[in-house]
N, C-alpha and C positions, 0 to 999 in steps of 0.2 A: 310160304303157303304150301300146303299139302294138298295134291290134286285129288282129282276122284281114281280109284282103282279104273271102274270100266266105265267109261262117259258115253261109250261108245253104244252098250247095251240099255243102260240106263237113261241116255238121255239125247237117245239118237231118235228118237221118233217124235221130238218138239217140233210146231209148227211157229210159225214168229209171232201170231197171238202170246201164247203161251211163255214164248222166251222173252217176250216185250214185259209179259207178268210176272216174269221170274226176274229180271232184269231190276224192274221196278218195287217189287218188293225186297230185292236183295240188300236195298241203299235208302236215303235219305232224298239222295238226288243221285240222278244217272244220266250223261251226258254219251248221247253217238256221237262219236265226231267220222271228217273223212281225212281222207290221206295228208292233207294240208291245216289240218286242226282246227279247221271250223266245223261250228257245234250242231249240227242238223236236225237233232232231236233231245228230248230228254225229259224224264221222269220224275216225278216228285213223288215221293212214296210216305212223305211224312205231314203230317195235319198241320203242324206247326209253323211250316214252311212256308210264304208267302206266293204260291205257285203263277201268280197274273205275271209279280216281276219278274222270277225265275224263267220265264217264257220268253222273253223281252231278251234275252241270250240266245234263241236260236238265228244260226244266219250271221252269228258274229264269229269270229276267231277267237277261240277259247282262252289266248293269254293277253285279249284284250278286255277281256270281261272282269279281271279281276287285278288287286290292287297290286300296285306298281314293287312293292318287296315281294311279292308272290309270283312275279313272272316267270323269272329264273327256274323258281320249281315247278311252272306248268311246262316249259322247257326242258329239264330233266324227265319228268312223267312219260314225257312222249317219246323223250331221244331213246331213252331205257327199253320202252314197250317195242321200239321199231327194233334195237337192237338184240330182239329176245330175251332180256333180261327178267329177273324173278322182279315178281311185283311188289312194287316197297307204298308205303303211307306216308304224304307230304300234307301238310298242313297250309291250305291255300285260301288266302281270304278273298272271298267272291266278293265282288261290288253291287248294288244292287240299284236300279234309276230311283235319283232321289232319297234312296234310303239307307243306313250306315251299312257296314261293312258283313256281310255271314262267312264265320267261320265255320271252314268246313275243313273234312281227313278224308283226301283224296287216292283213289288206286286206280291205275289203268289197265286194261287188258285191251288188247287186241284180237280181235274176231277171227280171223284165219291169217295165223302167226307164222305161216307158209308163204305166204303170199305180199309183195314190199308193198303194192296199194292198198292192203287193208283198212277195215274201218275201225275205231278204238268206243271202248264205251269204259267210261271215267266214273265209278263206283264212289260219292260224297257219302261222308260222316256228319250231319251235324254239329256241333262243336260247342254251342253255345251256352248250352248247362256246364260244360265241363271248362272254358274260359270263364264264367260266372263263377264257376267255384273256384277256380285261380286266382282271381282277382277278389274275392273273399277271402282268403286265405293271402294273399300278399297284403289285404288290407289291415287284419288280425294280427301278422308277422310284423309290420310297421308300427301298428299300436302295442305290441307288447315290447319291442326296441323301443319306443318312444318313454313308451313307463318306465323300461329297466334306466334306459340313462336320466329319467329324473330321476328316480331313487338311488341312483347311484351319484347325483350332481348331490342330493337331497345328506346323503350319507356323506360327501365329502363335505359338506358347508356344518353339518353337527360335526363331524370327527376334527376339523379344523376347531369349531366353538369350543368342543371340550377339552382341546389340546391346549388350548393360549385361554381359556376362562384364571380367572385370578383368584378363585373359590376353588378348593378344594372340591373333590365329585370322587364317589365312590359308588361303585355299582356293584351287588351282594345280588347273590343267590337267596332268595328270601327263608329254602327250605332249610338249608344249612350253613348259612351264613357267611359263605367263604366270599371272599374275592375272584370277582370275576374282570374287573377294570377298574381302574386308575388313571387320573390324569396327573401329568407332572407334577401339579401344585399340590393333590394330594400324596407324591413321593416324597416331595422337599416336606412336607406339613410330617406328615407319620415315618418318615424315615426308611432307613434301608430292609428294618423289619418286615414293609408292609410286601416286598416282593418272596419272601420267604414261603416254600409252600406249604400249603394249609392255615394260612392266614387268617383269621378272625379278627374283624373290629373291636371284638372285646376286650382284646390283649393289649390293646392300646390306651383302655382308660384305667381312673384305681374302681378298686371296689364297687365304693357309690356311685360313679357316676354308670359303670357297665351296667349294672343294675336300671339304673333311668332311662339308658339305652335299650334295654331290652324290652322296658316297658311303653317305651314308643315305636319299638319296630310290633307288639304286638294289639298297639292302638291301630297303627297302621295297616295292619292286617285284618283286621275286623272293621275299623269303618273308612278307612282308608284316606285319613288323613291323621294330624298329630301334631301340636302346636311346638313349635321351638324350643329347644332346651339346652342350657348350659349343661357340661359336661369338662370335669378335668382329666388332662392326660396323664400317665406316669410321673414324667418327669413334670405336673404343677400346671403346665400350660394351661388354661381354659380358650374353650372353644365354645362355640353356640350351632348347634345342631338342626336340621329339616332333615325330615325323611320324606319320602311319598314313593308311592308301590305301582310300578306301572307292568304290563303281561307283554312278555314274544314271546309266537311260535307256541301256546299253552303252557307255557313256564313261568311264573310271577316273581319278579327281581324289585331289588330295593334301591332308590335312587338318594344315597346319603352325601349333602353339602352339608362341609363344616368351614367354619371359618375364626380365625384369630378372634378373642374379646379383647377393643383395647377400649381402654379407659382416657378419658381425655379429661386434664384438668381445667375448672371452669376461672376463667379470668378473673381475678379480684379486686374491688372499685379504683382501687391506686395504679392498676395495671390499664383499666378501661379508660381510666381521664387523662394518663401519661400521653398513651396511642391517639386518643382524641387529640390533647395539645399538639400532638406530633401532625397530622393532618391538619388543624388548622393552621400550624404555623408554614405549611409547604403544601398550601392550598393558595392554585392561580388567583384566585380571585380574594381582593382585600377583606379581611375580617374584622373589626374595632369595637372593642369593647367598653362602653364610658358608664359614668354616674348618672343617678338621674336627670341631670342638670344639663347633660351632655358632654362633660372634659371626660378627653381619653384616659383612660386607666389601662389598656392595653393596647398592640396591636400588631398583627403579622406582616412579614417582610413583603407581600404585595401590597400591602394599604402605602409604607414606607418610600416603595416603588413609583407608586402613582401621583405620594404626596413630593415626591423630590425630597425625601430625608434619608439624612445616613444614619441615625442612629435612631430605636426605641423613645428615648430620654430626651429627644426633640419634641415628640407627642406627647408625651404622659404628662397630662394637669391640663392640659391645653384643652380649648373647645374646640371640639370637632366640627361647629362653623366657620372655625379659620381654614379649611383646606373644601369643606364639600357646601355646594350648595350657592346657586349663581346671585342669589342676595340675604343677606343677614337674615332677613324674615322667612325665607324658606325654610333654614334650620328649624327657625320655632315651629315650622306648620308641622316640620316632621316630626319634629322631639313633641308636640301639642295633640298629635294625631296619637302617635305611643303611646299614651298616658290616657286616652280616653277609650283607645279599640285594643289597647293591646298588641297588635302586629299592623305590618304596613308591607304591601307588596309592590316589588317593580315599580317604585317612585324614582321617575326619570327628571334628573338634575343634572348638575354636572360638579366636577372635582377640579381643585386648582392647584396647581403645583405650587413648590418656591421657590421656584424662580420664572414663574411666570405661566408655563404650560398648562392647560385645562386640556379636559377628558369627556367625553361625554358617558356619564353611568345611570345605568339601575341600581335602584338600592333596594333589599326588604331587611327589616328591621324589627326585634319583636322585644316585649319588656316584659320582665320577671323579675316576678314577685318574690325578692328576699330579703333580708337585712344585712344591710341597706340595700333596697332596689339599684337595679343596673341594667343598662339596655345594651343589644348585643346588634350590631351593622354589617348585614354582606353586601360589598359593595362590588359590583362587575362593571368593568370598562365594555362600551358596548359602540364606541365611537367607530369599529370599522366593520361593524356586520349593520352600522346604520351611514358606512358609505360619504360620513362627512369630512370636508377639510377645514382645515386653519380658516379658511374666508368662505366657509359655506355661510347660506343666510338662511335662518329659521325658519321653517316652513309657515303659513298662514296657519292659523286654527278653521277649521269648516265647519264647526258646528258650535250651537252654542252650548254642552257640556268640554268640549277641548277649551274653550274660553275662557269659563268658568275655572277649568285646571289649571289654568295661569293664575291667580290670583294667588298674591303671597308671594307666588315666584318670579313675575316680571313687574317694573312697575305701571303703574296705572295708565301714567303716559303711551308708555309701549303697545299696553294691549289695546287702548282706542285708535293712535294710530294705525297698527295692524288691523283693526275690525275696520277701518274707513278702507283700506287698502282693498280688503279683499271684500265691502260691498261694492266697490265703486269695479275691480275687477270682474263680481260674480254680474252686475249689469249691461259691462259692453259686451260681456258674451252669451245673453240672454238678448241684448238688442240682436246680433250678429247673427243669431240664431233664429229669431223670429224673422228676420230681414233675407235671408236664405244666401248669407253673407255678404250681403250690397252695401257695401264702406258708405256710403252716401245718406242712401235709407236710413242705417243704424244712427249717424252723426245727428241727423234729424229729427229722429227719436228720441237720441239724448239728449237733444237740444245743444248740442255742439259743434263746434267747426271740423272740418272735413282733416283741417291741421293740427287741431288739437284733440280729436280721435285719435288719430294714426300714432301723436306723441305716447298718449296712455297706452293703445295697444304693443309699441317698444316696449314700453316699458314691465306692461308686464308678459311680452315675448308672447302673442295673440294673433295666430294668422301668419297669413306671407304674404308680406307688404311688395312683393318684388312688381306684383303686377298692377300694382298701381302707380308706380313709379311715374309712370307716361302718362298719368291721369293729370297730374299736377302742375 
């Protein structure tokens, strides 16, 4: 700070009105303090300023007023002033009651700099436009670092794409055609030529085709796109061609993928039905093929599997009722159903071995029409995704379409038996049930003894008998 020449003549006739207005317009805020740093009076010289709370500071000690990183430097302000020191600018954030923080740029002088009990008067800057525009400006700096390294993440995830892409990419100067980039597959594709300089894509095809090239890089340039084209290279290769014209920076470049033409030969009917046999014969599940009558004329090594046979030439002639199908008349319902719908799906039977073993399967089955007609069987074992063993017992039928689907397959005996089974079952636990399970109640209902209830309900495992136990 450069003092006045003569303060003496100029500004030696103030009265403290006056230097209270000089004081006060000289700053933002202007704090008297006394020898001990408490703040006795002070100035608000700025509109801005909240001057009720700034008041609300006289009477305190001036490094308690303000926030705890700023003590330190209301601390030096004062130590510096008492020491004579030139007057320096600290940046001290005032607290204010109740309300955030005013940055302010503090300078202190000392009133008679002569004398060790002087009083100080603390000359504030406002601050707050100019931390506002700090913090604008670190906000602007953090969003332009934020964009630069997406485009820079952005630019490594393309430069990685166009490095390992398995499509040739060529990127041309659209004015002059030269090469500006290549990606490896385009070096292996065009060769060591293409790094040669002053390179031209044209040099790489014959005649005709540079010609078709040109006339799609100038399609592409007027509307800016250009439908695919074959093109051959020197040495015969064909290739198949896109262009598309994309701008940087006001520069217009040409975005050329080429790629191999290969030709693929299409399989011929001796070739299709070979691979077919080849799959059905090393296909899990049984496949058999018979006359219309039903004797096998063929079948693959899982049918052979399931039937217990070692060779082919145990099946062939034979009716396919000797191994599938839980009674002689099932077959017919099946081979009966074939002949009338055509197909037949997921008809659950079962399959007998020879030597004994049965299976339980799905079958679909479908008959075609040739000469001579022949019907074709996939037959799937399906006995352990339906959880049964050797001495499972068949489940009741519940309705009467599942009843109905026995017919043909179980005989007649069976299926009235089973229906008495499971009305006489669906009864005591419809009594049981109305009775709000009173073993008693229900016996009475059914018009039965209390011991010959209990019998039925063992039997078809009804309840828990435990607590009746002590009834009896």
């Amino acid at each position: 700070m450069t003092p006045l020449d003569a303060p003496t003549q100029t500004l030696g006739d103030l009265d403290a009105d006056t230097a209270a207005q000089l004081v006060g317009a000289a700053a933002d805020v202007a704090l008297v303090l006394d020898e001990q740093g408490v703040i006795r009076d002070l100035a608000v010289g700025s509109d801005e300023l909240p001057a009720d709370q700034c008041r609300q500071w006289v009477g305190q000690p001036w490094v308690q007023t303000v926030a705890v990183d700023s003590r330190q430097k209301v601390e030096e302000l004062l130590r510096g002033d008492a020491q004579g020191g030139a007057a320096r600018w600290r940046h001290v954030n005032q607290t204010l009651p109740g309300g955030p923080e005013l940055p302010l740029m503090y300078s202190a002088v000392r009133i008679a700099p002569r004398k060790a009990s002087g009083r100080v008067v603390a000359f504030g800057r406002d601050l707050r436009a100019h931390v506002a525009l700090q913090q604008r400006l670190l906000k602007a700096q953090q969003t332009m670092e934020r964009d630069y390294w997406r485009l820079r993440h952005m630019e490594t995830r393309y430069r990685m794409l166009f490095q390992v892409a398995s499509e040739a990419v060529l990127i041309l100067d659209a004015a002059s055609l030269r090469l500006e980039e290549a990606n490896p597959e385009a070096a292996r594709l065009f060769g060591e030529a293409l790094r040669r300089p002053g390179w031209t894509v044209s040099e790489a095809f014959d005649a005709e085709s540079a010609t078709t090239l040109q006339a799609m890089l100038a399609a592409v340039r007027a509307t800016g796109r250009a439908d695919s084209q074959r093109a051959r290279l020197t040495d015969g290769r064909e290739l198949l061609l896109s262009v598309s014209l994309f701008r940087q920076e006001k520069t217009a470049h040409f975005l050329v993928r080429a790629s191999p033409v290969t030709t693929t030969r299409p399989l011929d009917d001796a070739t299709g039905r070979e691979r077919l046999l080849r799959v059905l014969e090393a296909a899990p599940d049984a496949f058999v093929v018979t006359d219309a009558e039903g004797r096998i004329l063929t079948a693959n090594r899982a049918f052979l599997d399931l039937a217990q046979l070692g060779a082919e030439e145990q099946a062939r002639g034979q009716p396919l009722g000797n191994w599938l199908g839980r009674t002689g008349v099932e077959m017919n319902v099946l081979v009966g159903n074939l002949r009338s719908s055509g197909a037949v799906r997921l008809f659950a039977t079962q399959l007998r071995g020879a030597y004994g073993s049965t299976a339980e399967v799905e079958v679909s089955a479908v008959s075609v029409a040739a000469e001579p007609p022949y019907l074709g069987f996939t037959i799937r074992d399906v006995g352990r995704r339906l959880g049964e063993s050797a001495s499972s017992v068949r489940d009741l039928p519940r309705s009467v379409g599942q009843m109905t689907e026995l017919v043909g397959r179980v005989p007649l005996k069976e299926i009235v038996r089973d229906t008495t089974d499971m009305i006489e079952q669906l009864c005591i636990e419809a009594a049981l049930q109305l009775t709000n399970d009173n073993r008693a109640s229900a016996a009475e209902m059914l018009g039965l003894s209390r011991q010959s209830l209990y019998v039925k309900m063992r039997r078809y495992d009804l309840g828990d008998l435990l607590a009746d136990n002590d009834d009896q």
